[in-house]
N, C-alpha and C positions, 0 to 999 in steps of 0.2 A: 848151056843154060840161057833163057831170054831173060830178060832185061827184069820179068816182072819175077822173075823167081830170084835173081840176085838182088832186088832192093827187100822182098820179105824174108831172106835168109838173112841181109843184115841187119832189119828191124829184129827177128828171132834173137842175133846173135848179140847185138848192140843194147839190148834193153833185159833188164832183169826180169818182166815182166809184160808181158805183150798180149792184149787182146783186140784178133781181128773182128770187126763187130760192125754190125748193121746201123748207121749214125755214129756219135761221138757218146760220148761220156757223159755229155751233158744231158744229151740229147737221144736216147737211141731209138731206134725208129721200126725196130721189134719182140716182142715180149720177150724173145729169149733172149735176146744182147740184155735188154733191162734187167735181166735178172741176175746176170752173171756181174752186170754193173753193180747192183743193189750187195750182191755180195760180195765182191771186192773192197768195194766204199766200207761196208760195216767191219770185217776183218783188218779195215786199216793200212792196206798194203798200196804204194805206188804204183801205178803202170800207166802204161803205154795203148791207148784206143784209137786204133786205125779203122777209118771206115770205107768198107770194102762199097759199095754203096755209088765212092766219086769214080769206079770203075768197074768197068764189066771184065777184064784184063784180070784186072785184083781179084777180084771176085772170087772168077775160075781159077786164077791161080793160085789162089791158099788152098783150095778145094784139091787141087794135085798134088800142093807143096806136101800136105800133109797125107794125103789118101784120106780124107777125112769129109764125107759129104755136105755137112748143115755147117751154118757159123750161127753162134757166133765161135772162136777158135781159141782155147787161152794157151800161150807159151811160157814155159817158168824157166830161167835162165837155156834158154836154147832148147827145150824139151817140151814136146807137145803132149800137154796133161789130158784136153780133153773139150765135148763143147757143151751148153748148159744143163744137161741131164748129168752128168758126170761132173761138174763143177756143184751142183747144188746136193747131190748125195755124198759128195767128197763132204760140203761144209758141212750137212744135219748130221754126219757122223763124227763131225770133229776132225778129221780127216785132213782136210785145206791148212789150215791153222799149222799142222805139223808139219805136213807136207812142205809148207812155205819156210818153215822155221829150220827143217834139214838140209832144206837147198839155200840156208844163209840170206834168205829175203826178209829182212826188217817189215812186222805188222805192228801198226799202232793199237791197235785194238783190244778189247778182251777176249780170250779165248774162250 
């Protein structure tokens, strides 16, 4: 394993909740990172936004880590859920909310 696949398997494994994303949380620097942002924030749940962005290394390598081509990338307790077409059909179905709630992830939010 290089280097860059064992620091994203322990942010996966380290963090309840992880998403690999183009800019920061605050900040994200393309429409679909912002959206998965937008819905994470309103469901209330903590995480983790790493931005693949300060490397080209990163980049490519969540893009292996997971067999998974676009980011932005969301991880829920070590498990790769999906990237924002699948996180935003998960929330308008209600979906997320539960999903997060069987896998023991505290959301503030209303469901």
């Amino acid at each position: 394993m290089s280097a860059i696949t064992d620091f994203i398997a322990s942010e996966v494994k380290g963090n309840d909740v992880v998403l690999f994303m183009k800019g920061t949380p605050g900040f994200p620097q393309c429409g679909f990172s912002g959206q998965v942002v937008q819905i994470l924030d309103y469901v209330g749940v903590d995480y983790k936004g790493i931005n693949v962005l300060t490397s080209d290394e990163l980049r490519q390598g969540i893009k292996e880590f997971s067999q998974w081509p676009t980011i932005p990338q969301l991880y829920v307790k070590g498990e790769f859920v999906g990237g924002c077409d699948i996180i935003r059909e998960m929330f308008q179905a209600g979906e997320l909310q539960t999903f997060l709630d069987e896998k023991g992830v505290s959301v503030k939010g209303a469901a």
